[in-house]
N, CA, C and O of each residue as an XYZ file, in Angstrom:
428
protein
N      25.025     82.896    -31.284
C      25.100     81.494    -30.890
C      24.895     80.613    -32.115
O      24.102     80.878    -33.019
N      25.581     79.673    -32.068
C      25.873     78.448    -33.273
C      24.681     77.372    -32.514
O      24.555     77.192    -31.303
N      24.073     76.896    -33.349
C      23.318     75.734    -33.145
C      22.812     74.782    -34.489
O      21.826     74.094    -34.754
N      23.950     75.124    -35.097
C      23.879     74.336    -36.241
C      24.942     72.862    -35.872
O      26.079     72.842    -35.400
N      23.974     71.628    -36.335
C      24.690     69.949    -36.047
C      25.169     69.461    -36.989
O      25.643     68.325    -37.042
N      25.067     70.862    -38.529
C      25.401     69.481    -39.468
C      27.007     70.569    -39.986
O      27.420     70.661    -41.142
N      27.493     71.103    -39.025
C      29.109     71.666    -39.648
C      29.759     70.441    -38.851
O      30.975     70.618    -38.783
N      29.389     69.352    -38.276
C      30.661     68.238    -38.265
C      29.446     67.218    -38.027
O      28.821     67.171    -36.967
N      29.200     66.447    -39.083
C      27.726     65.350    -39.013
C      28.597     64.428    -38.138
O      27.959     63.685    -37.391
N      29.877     64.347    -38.099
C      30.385     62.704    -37.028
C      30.667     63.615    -35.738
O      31.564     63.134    -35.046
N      30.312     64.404    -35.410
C      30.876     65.087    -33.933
C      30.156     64.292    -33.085
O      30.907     63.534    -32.471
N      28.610     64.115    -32.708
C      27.817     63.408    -32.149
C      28.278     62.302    -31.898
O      28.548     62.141    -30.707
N      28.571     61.076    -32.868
C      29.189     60.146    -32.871
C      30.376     59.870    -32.311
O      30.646     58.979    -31.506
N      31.215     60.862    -32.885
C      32.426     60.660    -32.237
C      32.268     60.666    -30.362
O      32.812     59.901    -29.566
N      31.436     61.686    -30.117
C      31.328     61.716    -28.573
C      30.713     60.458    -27.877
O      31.135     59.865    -26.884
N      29.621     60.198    -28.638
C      29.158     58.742    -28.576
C      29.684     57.589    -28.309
O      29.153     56.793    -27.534
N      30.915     57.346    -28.992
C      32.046     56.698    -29.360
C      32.464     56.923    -27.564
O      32.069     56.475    -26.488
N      33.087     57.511    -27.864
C      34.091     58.056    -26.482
C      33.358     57.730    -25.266
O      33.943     57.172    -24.337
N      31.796     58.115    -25.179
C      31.474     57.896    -23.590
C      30.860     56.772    -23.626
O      30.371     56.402    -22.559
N      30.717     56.016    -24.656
C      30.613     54.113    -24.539
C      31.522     53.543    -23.966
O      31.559     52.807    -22.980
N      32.734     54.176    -25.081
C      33.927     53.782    -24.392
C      34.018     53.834    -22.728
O      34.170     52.897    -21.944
N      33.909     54.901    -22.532
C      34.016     55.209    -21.226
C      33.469     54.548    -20.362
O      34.044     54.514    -19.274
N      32.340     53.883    -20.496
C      31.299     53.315    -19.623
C      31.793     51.898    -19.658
O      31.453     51.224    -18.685
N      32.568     51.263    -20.629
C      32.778     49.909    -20.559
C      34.048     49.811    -19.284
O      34.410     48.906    -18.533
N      34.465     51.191    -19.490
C      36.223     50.919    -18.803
C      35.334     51.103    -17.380
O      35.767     50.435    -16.440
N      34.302     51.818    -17.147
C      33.623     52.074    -15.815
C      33.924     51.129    -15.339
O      34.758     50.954    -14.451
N      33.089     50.177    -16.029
C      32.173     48.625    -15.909
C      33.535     47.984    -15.257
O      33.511     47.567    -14.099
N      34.564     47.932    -15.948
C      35.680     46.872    -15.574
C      36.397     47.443    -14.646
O      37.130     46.663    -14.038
N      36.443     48.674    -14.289
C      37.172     48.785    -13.323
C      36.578     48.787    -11.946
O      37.294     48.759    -10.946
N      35.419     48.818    -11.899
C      34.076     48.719    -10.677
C      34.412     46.949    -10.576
O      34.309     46.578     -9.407
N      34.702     46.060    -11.331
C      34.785     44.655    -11.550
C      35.549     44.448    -10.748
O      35.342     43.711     -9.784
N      36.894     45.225    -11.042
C      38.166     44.630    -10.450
C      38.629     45.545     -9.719
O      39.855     45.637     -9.671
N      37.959     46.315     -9.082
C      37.794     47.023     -7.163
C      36.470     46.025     -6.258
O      36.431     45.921     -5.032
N      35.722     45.538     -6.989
C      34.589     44.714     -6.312
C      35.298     43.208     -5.790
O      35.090     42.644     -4.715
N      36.221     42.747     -6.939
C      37.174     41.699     -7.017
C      38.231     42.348     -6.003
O      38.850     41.293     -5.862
N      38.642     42.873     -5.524
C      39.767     43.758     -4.738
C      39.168     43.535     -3.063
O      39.721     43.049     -2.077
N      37.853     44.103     -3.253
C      37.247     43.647     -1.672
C      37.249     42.636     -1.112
O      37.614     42.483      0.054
N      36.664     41.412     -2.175
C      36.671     40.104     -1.831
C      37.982     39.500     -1.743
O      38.087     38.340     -1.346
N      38.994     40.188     -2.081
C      40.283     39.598     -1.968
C      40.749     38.490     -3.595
O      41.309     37.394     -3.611
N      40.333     39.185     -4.566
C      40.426     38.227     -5.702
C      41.256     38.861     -6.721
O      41.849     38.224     -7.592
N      41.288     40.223     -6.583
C      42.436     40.942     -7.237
C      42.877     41.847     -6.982
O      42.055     42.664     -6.568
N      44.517     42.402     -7.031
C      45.344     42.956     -6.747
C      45.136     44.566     -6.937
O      45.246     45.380     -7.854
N      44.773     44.569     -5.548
C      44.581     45.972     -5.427
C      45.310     46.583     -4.693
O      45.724     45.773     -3.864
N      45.898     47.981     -4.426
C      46.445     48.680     -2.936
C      45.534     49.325     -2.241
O      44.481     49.850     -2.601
N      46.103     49.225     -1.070
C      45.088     49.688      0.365
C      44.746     50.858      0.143
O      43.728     51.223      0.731
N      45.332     51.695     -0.613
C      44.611     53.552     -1.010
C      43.809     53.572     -1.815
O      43.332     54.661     -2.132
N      43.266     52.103     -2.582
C      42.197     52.000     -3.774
C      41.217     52.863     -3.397
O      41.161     53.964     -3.946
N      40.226     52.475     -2.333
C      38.783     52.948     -1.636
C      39.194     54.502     -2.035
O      38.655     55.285     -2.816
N      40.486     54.652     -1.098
C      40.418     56.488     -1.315
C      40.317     56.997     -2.604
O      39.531     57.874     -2.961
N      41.223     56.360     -3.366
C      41.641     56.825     -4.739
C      40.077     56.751     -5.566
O      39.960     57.546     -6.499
N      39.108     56.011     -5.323
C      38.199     56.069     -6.548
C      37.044     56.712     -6.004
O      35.940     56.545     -6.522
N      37.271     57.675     -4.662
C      36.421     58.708     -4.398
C      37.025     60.193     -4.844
O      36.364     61.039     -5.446
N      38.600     60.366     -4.375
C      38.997     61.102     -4.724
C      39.183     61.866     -6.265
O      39.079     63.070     -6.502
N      39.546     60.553     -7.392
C      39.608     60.908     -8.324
C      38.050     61.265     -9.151
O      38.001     62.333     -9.762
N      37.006     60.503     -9.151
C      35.920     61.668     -9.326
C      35.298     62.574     -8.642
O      34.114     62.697     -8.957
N      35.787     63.451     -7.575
C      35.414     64.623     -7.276
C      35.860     65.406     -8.269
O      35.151     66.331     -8.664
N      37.507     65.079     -9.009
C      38.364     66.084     -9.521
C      38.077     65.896    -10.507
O      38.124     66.992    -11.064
N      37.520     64.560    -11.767
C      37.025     64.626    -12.489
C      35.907     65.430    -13.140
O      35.802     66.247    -14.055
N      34.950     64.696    -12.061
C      33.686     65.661    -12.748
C      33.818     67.089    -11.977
O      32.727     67.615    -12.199
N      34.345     67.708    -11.433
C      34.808     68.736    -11.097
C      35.326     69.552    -12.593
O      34.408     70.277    -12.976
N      36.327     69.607    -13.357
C      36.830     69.776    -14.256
C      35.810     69.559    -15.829
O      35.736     70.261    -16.837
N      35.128     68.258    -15.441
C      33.880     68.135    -16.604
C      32.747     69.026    -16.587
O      32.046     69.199    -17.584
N      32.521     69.671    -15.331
C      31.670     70.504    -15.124
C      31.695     71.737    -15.742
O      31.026     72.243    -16.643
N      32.916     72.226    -14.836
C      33.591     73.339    -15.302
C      33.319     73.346    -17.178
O      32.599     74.164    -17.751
N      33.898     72.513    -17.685
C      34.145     72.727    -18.970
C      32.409     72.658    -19.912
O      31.996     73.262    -20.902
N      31.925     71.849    -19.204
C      30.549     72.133    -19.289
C      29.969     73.683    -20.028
O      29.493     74.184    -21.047
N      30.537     74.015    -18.317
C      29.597     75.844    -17.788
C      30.572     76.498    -18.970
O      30.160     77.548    -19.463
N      31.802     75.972    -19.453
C      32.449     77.215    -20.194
C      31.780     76.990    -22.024
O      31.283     77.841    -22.761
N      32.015     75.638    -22.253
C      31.312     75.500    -23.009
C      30.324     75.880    -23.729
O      30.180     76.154    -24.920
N      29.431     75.844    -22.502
C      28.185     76.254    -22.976
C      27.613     77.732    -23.112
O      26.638     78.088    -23.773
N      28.690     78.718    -22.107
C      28.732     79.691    -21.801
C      29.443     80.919    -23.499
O      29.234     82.083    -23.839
N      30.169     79.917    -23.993
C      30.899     80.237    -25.655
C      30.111     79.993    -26.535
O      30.245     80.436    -27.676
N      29.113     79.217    -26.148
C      27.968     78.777    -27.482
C      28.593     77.776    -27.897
O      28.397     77.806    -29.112
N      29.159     76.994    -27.693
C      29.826     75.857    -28.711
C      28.825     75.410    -29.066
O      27.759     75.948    -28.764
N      28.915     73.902    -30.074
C      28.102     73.531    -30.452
C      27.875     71.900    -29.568
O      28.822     71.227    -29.160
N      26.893     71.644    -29.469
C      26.902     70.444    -28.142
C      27.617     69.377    -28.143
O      27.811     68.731    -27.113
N      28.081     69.065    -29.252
C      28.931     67.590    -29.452
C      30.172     68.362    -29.396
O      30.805     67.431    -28.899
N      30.882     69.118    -29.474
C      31.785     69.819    -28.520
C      32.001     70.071    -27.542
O      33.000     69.555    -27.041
N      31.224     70.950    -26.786
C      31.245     70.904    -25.484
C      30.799     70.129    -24.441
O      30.923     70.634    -23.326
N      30.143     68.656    -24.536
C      29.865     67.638    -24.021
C      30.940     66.315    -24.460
O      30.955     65.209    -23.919
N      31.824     66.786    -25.606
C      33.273     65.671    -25.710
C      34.346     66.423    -25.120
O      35.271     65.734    -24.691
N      34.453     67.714    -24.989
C      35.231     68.694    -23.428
C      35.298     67.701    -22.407
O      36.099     66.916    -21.900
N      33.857     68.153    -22.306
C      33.504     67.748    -20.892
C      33.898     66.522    -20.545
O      34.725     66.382    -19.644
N      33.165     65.062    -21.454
C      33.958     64.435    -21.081
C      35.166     63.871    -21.050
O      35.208     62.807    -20.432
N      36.307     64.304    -21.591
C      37.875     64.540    -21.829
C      38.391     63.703    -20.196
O      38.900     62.586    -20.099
N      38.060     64.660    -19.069
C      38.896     64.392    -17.691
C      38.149     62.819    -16.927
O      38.817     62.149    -16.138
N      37.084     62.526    -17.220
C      36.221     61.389    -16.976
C      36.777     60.441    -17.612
O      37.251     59.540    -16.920
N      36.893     60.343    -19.044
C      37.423     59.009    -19.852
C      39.026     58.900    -19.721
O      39.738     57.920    -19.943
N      39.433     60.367    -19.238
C      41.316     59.876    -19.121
C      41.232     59.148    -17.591
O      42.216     58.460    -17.320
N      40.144     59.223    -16.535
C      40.557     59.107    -15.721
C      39.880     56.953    -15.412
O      39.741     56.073    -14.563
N      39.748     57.217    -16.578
C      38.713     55.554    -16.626
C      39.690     54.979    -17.747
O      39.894     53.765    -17.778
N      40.029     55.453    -18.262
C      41.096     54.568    -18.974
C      42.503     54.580    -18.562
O      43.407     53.961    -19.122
N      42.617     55.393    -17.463
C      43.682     55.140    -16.781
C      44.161     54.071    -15.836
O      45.146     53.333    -15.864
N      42.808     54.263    -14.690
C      42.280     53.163    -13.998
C      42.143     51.450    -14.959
O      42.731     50.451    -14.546
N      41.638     51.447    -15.697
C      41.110     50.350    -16.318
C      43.016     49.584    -16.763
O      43.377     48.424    -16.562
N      43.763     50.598    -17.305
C      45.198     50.160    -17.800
C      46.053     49.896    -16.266
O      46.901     49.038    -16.017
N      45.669     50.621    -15.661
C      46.341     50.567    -14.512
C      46.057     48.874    -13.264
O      46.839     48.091    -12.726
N      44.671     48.999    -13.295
C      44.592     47.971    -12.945
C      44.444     46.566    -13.132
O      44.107     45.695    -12.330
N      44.764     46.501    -14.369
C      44.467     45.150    -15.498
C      46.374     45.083    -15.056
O      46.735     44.002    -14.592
N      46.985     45.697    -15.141
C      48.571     45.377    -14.983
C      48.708     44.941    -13.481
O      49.824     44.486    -13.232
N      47.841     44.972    -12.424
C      47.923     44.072    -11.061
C      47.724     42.893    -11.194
O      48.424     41.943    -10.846
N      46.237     42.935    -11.982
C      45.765     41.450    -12.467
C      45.321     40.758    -10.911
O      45.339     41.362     -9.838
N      44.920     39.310    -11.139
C      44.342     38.617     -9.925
C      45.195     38.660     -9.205
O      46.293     38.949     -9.681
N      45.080     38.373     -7.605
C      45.604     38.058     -6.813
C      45.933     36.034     -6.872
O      45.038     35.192     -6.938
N      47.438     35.749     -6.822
C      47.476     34.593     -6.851
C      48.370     34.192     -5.538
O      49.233     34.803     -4.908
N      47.615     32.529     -5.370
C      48.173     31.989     -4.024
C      49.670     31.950     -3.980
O      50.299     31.634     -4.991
N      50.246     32.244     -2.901
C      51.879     31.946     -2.883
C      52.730     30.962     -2.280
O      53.947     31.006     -2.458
């Protein structure tokens, strides 16, 4: 087993990087499904389903890669930027996806 941190000193970071990232696109897309309820932005009626469905399969897959991860010995800023790989595609998908509905405007 490898447990050496300094064969890539920016690996940490880089993951760092990534699940900030991730957490901001959270933030905005929780914004504009909260905005969706109240009727303030353009959402479709399968939203509710869609943002239960898609993190089961997420962290489903982050898990997984987790247990394999960790199971190879990687080294942790590897196998915790695996992991989160299917989480941040699925938040920056959402976040691009729903910024192109934009508000709901009067007609």
């Amino acid at each position: 087993m490898k447990y050496d941190v300094y064969t890539d000193p920016f690996g940490m970071l880089k993951f760092q990087t990534q699940a900030t990232l991730m957490a901001m696109e959270a933030s905005a897309v929780i914004w504009m499904r909260v905005m969706g309820w109240a009727g303030l932005w353009s959402v479709l009626p399968s939203e509710n389903t869609r943002m239960v469905t898609e993190k089961q399969k997420a962290f489903t897959e982050a898990g997984t890669r987790m247990v394999m991860g960790t199971m190879k010995g990687q080294e942790a800023h590897k196998t915790l930027s695996h992991a989160l790989k299917p989480i941040r595609s699925t938040t920056k998908s959402n976040v691009g996806r729903l910024i192109k509905r934009g508000p709901k405007t009067k007609k």
